[in-house]
C-alpha positions in Angstrom: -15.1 -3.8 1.4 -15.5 -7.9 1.0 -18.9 -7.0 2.5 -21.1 -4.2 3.3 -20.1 -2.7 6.7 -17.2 -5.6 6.9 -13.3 -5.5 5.9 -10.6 -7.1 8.0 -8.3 -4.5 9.4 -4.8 -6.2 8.2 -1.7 -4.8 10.0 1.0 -3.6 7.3 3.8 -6.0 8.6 2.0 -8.9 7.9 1.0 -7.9 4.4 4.2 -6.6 3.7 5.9 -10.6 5.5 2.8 -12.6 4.1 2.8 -13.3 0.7 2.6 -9.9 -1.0 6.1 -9.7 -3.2 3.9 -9.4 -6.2 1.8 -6.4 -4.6 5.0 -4.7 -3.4 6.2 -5.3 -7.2 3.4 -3.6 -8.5 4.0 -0.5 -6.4 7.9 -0.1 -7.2 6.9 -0.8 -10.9 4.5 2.3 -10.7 6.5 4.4 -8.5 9.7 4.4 -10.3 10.1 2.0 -13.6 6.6 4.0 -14.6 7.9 7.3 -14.9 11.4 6.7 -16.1 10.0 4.6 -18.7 13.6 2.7 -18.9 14.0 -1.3 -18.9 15.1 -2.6 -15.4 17.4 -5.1 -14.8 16.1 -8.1 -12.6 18.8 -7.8 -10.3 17.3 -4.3 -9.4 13.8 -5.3 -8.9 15.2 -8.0 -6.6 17.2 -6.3 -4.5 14.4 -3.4 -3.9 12.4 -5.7 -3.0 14.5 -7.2 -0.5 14.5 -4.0 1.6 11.2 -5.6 2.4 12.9 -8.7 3.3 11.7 -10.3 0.4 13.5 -13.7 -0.8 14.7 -13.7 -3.9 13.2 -16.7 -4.9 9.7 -14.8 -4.4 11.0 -12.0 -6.1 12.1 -13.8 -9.0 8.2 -15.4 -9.1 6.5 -12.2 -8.9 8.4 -10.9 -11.7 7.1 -14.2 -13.4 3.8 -14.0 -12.5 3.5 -10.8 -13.2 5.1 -11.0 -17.2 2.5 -13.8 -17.4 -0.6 -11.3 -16.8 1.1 -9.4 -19.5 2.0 -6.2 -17.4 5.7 -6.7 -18.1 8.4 -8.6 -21.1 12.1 -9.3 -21.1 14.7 -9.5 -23.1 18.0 -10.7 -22.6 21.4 -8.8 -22.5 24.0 -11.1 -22.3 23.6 -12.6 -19.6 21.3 -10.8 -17.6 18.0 -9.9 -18.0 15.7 -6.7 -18.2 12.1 -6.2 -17.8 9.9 -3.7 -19.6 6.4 -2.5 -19.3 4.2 -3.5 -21.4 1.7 -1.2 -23.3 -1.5 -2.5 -21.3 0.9 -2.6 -18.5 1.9 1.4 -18.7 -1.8 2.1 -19.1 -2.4 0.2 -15.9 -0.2 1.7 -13.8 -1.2 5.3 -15.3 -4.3 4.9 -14.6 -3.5 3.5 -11.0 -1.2 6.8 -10.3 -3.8 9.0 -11.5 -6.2 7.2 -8.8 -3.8 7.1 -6.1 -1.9 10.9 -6.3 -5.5 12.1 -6.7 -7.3 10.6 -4.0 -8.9 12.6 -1.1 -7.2 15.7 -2.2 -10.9 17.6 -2.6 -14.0 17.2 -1.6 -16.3 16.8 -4.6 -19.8 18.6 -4.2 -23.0 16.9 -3.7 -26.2 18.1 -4.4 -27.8 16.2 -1.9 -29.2 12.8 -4.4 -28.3 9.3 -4.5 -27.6 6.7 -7.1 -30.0 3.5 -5.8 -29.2 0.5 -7.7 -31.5 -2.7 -7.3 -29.9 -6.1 -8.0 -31.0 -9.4 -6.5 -29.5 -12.5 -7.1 -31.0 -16.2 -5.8 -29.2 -17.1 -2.2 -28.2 -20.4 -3.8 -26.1 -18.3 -6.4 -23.3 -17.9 -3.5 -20.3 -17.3 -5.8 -22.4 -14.5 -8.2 -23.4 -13.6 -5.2 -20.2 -13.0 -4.0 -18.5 -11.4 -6.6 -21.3 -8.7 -7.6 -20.8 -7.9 -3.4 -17.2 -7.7 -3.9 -17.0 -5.7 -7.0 -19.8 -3.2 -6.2 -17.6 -2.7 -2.9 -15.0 -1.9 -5.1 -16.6 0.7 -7.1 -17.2 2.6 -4.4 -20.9 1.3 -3.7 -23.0 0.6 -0.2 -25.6 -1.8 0.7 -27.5 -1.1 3.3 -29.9 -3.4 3.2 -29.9 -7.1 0.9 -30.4 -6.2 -2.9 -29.9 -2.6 -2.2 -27.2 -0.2 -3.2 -25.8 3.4 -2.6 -23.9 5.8 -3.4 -23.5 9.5 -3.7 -21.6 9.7 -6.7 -23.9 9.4 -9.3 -21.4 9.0 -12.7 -21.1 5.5 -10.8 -23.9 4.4 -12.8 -21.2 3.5 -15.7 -19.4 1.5 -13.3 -22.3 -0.5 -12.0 -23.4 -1.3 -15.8 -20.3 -2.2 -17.0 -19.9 -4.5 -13.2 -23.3 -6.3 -14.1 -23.1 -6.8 -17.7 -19.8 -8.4 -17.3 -21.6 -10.8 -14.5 -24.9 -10.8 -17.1 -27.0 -9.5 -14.6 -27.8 -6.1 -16.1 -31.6 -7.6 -17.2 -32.2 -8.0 -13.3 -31.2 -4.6 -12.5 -32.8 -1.3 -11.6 -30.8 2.3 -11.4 -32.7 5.5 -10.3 -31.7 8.8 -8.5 -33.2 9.7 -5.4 -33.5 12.0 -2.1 -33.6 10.5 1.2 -37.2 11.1 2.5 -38.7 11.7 5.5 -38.4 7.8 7.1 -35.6 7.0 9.4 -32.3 9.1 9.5 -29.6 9.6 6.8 -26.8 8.6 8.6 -28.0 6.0 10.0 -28.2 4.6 6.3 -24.9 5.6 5.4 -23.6 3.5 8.7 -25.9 0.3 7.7 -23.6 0.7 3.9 -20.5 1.5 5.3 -18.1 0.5 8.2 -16.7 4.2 8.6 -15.1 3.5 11.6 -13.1 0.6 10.4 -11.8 3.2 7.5 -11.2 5.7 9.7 -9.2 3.0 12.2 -7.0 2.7 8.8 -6.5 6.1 8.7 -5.4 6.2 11.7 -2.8 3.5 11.7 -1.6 5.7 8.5 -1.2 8.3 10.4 0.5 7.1 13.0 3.4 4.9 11.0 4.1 7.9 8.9 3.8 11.4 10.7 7.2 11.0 12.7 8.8 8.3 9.9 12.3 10.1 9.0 14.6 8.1 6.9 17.7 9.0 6.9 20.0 7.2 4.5 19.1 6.4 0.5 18.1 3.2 1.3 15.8 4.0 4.3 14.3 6.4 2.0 13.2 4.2 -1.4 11.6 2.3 1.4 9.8 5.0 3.2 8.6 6.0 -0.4 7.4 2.7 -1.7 5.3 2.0 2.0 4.2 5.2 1.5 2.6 4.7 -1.6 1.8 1.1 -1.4 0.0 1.7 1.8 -2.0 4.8 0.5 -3.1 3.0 -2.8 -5.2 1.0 -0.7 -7.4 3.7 0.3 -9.3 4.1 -2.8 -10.5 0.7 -2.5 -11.4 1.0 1.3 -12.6 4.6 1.4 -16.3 5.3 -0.6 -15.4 9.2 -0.3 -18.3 10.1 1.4 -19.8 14.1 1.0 -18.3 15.7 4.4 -22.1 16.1 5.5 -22.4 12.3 5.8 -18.8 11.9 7.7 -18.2 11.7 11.0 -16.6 14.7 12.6 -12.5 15.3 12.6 -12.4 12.8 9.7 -8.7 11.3 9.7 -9.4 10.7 5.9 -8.3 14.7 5.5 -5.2 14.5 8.0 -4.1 11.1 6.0 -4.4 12.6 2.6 -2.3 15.6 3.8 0.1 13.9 5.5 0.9 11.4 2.3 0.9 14.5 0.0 3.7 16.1 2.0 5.5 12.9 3.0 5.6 11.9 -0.6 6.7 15.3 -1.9 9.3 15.3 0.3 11.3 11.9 0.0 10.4 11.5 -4.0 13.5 13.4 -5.1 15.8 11.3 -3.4 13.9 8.2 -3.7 13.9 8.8 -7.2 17.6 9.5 -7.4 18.1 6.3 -4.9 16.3 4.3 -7.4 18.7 5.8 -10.2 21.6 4.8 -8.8 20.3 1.2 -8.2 19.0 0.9 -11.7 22.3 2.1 -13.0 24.4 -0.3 -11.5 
């Protein structure tokens, strides 16, 4: 959430069409060169990536820009080239598949207290400013009002400190756990900190491109698989998982999280095997 209450809803044709080679990149790397923990060869990478209708050319930069942040290295074979993950690239991507195959699969319990984290920063400060908003989003966090911030997990504490010591702001900062009180009405809170209804629109649209999806050649499938997953890793960044007392009713977030659970289980084994034969060629 750029801003409390505010994300653009972004169809997925346009982020697949619009620039986002290097995001689709990152979601076959974890997906498939992750767990076979094999060197690929370029030519692979490339032409997965043009069942997105990805140019080559872009392809060929993401792989680029993507060795330069030190995720992957390559050697040469001859005349072609292969591409491994690096060790802070393999923890990465570990610790993005433990996020993503985890997410919204249980509730977590709440015992009813918030984490209130107070952090003000001068209106002239825009681009501190901006990223504390962005990265408190991020983590999970909701502000409901200016200098304010929520959220009903309270191990989030280690997240905020680490957020504002990084941005040096921890010295202007104060963390406490409370219960709502008798003012005003929970909910309406939770809807000043979060745009639910913009999540739950992205559920929906979830939903509805997957539930009746049914590739039905090798190809179709390592492509169902990779949207699959590079659509649903978003949610952890869009979705604050929210107690179910504080959601609205017939969340989608529940019917999403099924659906990609079942979806995923069933094409892996012959996206996997898909990808094998690419890889092997």
């Amino acid at each position: 959430m750029a801003a409390a209450g505010s994300r653009p809803v972004v169809s997925r044709r346009r982020e697949v069409s619009g620039g986002s080679a290097r995001s689709l990149l990152t979601t076959v790397l974890g997906e498939f060169v992750l767990p076979s923990g094999t060197p690929v060869w370029t030519a692979t990478l490339v032409d997965v990536l043009g069942l997105f209708g990805v140019e080559e050319k872009a392809a060929r930069q993401a792989l680029a820009r993507t060795a330069a942040e030190g995720w992957l290295s390559s050697d040469r074979v001859g005349r072609r080239v292969r591409w491994s993950l690096t060790r802070p690239g393999r923890r990465l991507l570990a610790e993005g598949a433990e996020r993503i195959y985890g997410f919204g699969s249980s509730g977590r319990p709440w015992d009813g207290r918030w984490l209130v984290l107070l952090v003000s920063v001068p209106e002239t400060m825009r681009d501190l400013r901006h990223k504390l908003r962005t990265r408190l989003s991020w983590a999970g966090f909701g502000s409901p009002t200016a200098g304010v911030w929520i959220t009903p997990h309270l191990g989030a504490e280690s997240d905020a400190k680490l957020i504002l010591d990084e941005l040096d702001l921890s010295g202007q900062a104060m963390s406490f756990l409370a219960n709502y009180g008798a003012l005003g009405q929970e909910r309406d809170m939770v809807a000043s900190a979060w745009n639910l209804t913009e999540v739950s629109e992205r559920y929906d649209t979830f939903v509805a491109e997957f539930a009746a999806l049914a590739p039905d050649s090798p190809d179709a499938v390592l492509r169902a698989q990779t949207l699959l997953v590079h659509e649903w890793r978003r949610f952890p960044f869009l979705d604050p998982q929210l107690p179910p007392d504080l959601l609205p009713t017939q969340w989608p977030g529940t019917t999403a999280a099924t659906l990609f659970n079942e979806k995923h289980h069933d094409w892996r084994t012959r996206a996997q095997t898909r990808w094998t034969e690419l890889a092997s060629a």
